[in-house]
C-alpha positions as CSV (number, residue, x, y, z in Angstrom):
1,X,62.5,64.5,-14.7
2,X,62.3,60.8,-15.3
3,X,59.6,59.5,-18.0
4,X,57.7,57.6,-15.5
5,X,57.6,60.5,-13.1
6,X,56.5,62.5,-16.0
7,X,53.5,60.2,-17.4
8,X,52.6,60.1,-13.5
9,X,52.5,63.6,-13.6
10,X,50.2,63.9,-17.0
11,X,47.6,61.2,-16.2
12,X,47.4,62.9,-12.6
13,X,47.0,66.1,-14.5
14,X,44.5,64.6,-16.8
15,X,42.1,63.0,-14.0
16,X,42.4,66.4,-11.9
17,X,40.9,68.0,-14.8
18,X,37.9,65.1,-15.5
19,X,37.5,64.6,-11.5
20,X,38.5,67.0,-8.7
21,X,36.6,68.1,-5.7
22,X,32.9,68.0,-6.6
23,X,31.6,71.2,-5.0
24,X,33.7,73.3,-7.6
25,X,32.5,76.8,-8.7
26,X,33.6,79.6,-11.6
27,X,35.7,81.0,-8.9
28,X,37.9,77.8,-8.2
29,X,40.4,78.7,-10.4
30,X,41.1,82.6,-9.2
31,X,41.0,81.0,-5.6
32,X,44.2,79.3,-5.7
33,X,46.3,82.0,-6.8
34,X,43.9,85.2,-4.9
35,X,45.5,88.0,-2.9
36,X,46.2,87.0,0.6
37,X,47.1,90.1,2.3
38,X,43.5,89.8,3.7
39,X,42.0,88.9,7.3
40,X,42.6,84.6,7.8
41,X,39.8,84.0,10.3
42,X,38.2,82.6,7.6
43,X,38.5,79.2,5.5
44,X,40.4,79.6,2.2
45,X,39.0,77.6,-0.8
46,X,40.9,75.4,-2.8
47,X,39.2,73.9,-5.7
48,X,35.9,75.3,-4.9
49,X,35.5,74.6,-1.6
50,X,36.7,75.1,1.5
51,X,39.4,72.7,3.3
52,X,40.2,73.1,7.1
53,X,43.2,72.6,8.8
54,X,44.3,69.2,9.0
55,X,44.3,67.1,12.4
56,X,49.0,67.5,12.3
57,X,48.4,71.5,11.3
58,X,49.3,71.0,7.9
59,X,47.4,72.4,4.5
60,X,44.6,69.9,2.9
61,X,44.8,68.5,-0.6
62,X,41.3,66.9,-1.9
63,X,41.9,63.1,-3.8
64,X,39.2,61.9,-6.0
65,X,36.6,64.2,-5.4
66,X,36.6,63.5,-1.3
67,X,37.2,60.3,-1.2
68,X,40.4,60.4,-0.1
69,X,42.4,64.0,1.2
70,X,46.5,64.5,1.4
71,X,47.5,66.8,4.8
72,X,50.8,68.3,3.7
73,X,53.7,69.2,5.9
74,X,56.8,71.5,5.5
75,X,59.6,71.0,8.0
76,X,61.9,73.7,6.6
77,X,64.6,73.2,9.0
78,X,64.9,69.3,8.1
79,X,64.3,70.3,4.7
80,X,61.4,67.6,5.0
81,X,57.9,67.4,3.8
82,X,55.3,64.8,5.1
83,X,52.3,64.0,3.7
84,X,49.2,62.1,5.5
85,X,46.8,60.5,3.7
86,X,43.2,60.8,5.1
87,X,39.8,59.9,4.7
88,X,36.8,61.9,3.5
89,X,36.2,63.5,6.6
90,X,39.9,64.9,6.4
91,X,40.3,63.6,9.8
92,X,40.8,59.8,9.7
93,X,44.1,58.5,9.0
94,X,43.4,56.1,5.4
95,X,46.2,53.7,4.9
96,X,47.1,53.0,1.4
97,X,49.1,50.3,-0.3
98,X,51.9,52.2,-2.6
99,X,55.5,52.4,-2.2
100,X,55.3,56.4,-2.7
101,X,53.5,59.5,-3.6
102,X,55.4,62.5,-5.4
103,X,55.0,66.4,-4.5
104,X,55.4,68.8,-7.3
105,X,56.7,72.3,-5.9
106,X,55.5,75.2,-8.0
107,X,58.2,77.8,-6.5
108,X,61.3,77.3,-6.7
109,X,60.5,74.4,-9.1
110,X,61.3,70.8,-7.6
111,X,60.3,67.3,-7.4
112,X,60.1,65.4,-4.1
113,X,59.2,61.7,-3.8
114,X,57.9,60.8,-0.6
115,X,58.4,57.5,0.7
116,X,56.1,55.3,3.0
117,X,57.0,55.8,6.8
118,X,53.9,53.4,8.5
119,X,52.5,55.2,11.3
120,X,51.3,53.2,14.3
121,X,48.3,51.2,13.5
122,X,48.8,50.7,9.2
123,X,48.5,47.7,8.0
124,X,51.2,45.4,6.7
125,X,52.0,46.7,3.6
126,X,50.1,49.9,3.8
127,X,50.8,53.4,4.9
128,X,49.1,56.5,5.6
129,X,52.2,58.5,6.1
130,X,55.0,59.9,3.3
131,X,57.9,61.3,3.9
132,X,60.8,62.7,1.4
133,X,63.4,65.6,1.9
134,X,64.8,68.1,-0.6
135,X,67.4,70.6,0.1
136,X,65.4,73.4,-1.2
137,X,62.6,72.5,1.1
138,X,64.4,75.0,3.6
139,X,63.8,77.5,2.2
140,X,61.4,79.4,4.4
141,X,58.7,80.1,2.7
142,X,54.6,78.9,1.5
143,X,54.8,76.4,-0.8
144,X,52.3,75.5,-3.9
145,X,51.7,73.0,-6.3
146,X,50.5,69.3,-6.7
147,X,50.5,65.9,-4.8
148,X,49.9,62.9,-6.8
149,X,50.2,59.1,-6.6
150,X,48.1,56.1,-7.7
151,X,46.3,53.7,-5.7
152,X,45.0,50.3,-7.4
153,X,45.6,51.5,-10.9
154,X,43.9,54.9,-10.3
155,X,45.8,58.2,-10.1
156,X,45.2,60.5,-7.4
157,X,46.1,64.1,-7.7
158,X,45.5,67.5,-5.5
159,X,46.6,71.0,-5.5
160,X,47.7,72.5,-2.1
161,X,48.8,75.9,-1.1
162,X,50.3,76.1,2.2
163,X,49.0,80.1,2.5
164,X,45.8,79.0,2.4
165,X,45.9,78.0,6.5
166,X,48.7,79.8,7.5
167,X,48.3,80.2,11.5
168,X,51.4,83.0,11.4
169,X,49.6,85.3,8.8
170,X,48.0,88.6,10.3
């Protein structure tokens, strides 16, 4: 891992730990890694609180304590991801003015920058879309860990676990 992409990924650790999601509970921390052989007609909570299914289908990621969220996307067969950057109301597309965000993958362990790709309507110089690609991104499977980047000077970092929403479990 390069130095920069590791001091990215301590302050980002760092200001997850003083900020996060403000609605958290004792139970955040058994949330993210609970049993999910259970019935999902239900929201899952991440970080305390509950997170619905973004507006693309893709698992939630809270940013600075709601201000902003991060809707994750795993294309396994294009061994893609995508990432959306949205407003408090996890709905609203929120363009942002950085070159790119980085997605830390738990299992199997990898790093994948994600690059701006403007969607229709961002700003010059903004972007609320990120893409990047990774060969082991096809593997087939849910995938867990962080998203972090830093917008004017502040870093931004969430957890995601793709289980959480998953519309094929039983």
């Amino acid at each position: 891992m390069k130095l920069s992409s590791l001091f990215t990924v301590l302050i980002t650790a760092c200001a997850v730990a003083v900020g996060g999601c403000q609605q958290q509970d004792s139970s955040a921390s058994a949330q993210v890694g609970h049993d999910h052989a259970h019935d999902h007609s239900h929201d899952h909570s991440v970080a305390g609180h509950a997170h619905g299914i973004g507006p693309h289908d893709g698992t939630i990621a809270d940013w600075g304590g709601g201000k902003y969220h991060v809707e994750l996307i795993v294309d396994h067969d294009k061994k893609e991801a995508t990432a959306y950057v949205l407003g408090g109301d996890e709905k609203t597309p929120t363009p942002i003015a950085v070159e790119e965000i980085e997605l830390t993958v738990s299992d199997p362990e990898m790093l994948v920058v994600l690059k701006t790709a403007p969607q229709e309507g961002d700003p010059e110089g903004s972007t609320s879309r990120f893409i990047g690609s990774n060969e082991m991104l096809g593997v087939d499977q849910n995938y867990q860990g962080v998203i972090t980047g830093v917008i004017d000077g502040t870093p931004y970092s969430g957890d995601f676990d793709e289980a959480v929403h998953d519309p094929g479990a039983n």
